[in-house]
TORKELUM-234352 format. One record per residue (C-alpha): residue number from 1; y, z, x. Coordinates in pm, 1 decimal. Layout:
BEGIN
[NUM; [Y; Z; X]]
...
END
This chain:
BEGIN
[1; [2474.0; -2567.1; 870.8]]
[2; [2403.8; -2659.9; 1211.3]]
[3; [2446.2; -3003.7; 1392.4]]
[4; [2208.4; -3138.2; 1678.5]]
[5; [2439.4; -3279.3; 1913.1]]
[6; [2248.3; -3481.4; 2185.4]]
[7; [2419.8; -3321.8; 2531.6]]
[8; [2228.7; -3048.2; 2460.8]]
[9; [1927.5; -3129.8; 2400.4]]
[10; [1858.9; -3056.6; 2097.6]]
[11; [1987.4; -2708.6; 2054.7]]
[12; [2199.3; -2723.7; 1721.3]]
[13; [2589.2; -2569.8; 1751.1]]
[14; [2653.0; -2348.5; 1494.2]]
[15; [2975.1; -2390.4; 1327.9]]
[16; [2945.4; -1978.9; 1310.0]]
[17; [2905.3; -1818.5; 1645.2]]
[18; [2851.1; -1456.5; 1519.2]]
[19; [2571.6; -1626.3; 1300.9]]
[20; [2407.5; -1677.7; 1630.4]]
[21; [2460.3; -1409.3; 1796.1]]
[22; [2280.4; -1205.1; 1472.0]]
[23; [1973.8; -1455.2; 1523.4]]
[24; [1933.5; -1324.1; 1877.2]]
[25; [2018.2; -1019.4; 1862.9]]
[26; [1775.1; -935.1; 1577.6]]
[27; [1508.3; -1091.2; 1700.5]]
[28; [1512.7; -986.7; 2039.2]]
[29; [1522.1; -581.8; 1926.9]]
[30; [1293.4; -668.9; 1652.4]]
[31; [998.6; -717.8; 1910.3]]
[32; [1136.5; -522.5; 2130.3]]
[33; [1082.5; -230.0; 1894.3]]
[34; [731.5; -352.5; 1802.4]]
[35; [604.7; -416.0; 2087.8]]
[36; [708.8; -60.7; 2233.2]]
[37; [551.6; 57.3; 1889.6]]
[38; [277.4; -121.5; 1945.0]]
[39; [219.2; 54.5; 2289.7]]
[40; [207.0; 380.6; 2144.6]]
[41; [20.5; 304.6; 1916.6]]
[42; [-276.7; 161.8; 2146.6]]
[43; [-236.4; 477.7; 2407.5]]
[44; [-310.8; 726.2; 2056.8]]
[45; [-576.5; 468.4; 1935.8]]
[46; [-731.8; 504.8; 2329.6]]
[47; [-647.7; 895.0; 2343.3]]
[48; [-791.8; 970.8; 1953.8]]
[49; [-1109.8; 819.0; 2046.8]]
[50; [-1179.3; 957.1; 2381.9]]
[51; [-1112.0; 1287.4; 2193.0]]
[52; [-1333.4; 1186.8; 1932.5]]
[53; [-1620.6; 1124.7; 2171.9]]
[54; [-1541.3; 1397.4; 2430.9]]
[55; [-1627.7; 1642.1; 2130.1]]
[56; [-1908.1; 1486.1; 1921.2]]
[57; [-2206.7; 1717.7; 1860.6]]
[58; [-2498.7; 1674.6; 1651.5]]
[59; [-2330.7; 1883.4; 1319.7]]
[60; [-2024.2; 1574.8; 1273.3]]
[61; [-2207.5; 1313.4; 1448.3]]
[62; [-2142.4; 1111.8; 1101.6]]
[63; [-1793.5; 1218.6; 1101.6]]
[64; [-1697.9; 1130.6; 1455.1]]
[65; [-1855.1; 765.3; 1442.2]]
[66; [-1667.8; 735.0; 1099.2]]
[67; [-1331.1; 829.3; 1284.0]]
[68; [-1390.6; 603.3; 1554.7]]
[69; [-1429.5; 333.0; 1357.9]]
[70; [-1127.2; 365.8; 1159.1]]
[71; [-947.2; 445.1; 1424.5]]
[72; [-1081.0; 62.6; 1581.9]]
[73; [-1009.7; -68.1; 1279.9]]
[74; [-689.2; 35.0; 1235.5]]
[75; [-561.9; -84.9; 1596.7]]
[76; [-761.3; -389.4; 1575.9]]
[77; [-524.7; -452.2; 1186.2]]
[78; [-225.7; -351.1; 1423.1]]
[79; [-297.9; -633.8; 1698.8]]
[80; [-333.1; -888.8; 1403.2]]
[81; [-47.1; -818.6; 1293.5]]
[82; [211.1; -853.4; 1621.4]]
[83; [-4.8; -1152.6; 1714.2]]
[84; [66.9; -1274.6; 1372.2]]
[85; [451.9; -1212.4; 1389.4]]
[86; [480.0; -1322.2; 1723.8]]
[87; [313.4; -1653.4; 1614.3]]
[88; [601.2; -1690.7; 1369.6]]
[89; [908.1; -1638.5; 1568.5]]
[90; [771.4; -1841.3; 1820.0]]
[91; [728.0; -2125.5; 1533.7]]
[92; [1111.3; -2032.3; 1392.8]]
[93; [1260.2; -2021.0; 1701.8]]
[94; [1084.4; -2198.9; 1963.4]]
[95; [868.8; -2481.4; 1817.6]]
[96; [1117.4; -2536.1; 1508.1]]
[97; [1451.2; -2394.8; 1656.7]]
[98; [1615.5; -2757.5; 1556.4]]
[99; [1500.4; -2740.2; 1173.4]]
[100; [1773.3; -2935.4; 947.3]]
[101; [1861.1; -2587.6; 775.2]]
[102; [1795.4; -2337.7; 1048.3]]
[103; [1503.0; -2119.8; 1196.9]]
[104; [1562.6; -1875.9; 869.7]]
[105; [1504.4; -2163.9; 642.9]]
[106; [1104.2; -2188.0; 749.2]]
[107; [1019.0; -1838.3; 717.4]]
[108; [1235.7; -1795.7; 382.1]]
[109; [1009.9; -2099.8; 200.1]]
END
């Protein structure tokens, strides 16, 4: 359980320090990894569909536009979703780090 004490401004003290040390350590290689997943993503997404285009011809024309859109959608579902899960840990940890029962407390209910 954490305590606000007012010298620091609002920044609880954990009566576990390794508890804290978890927090940032997971969250901080938690978006590390996505967002350097996400990059990768984005250059394939980029380098499918120049591909795609680079070879369309009258026989798949169908095929190639099909592609290209799944291959928007899909990166398109991908941004949603970092934007989404950055929008939460900034809400956990940022907005809401002082919550009575800690940051895990608001994404666990």
């Amino acid at each position: 359980m954490s305590r606000v004490n007012p010298l620091t401004l609002g920044v609880p003290q954990y009566d576990d320090p390794t508890r804290l040390l978890f927090e940032r350590v997971f969250w901080i290689s938690e978006t590390t990894v996505k967002g350097a997943l996400y990059g990768i993503m984005m250059l394939l997404s980029a380098t499918t569909v120049y591909f795609l285009v680079r070879q369309k011809t009258a026989d798949n024309s169908k095929s190639t536009i099909f592609h290209i859109i799944y291959v928007a959608v899909m990166a398109i579902l991908g941004t949603g979703y970092i934007a989404s899960t950055t929008y939460v840990v900034d809400q956990a940890y940022v907005t809401h780090r002082v919550f009575p029962l800690g940051p895990w407390h608001i994404l666990l209910s």
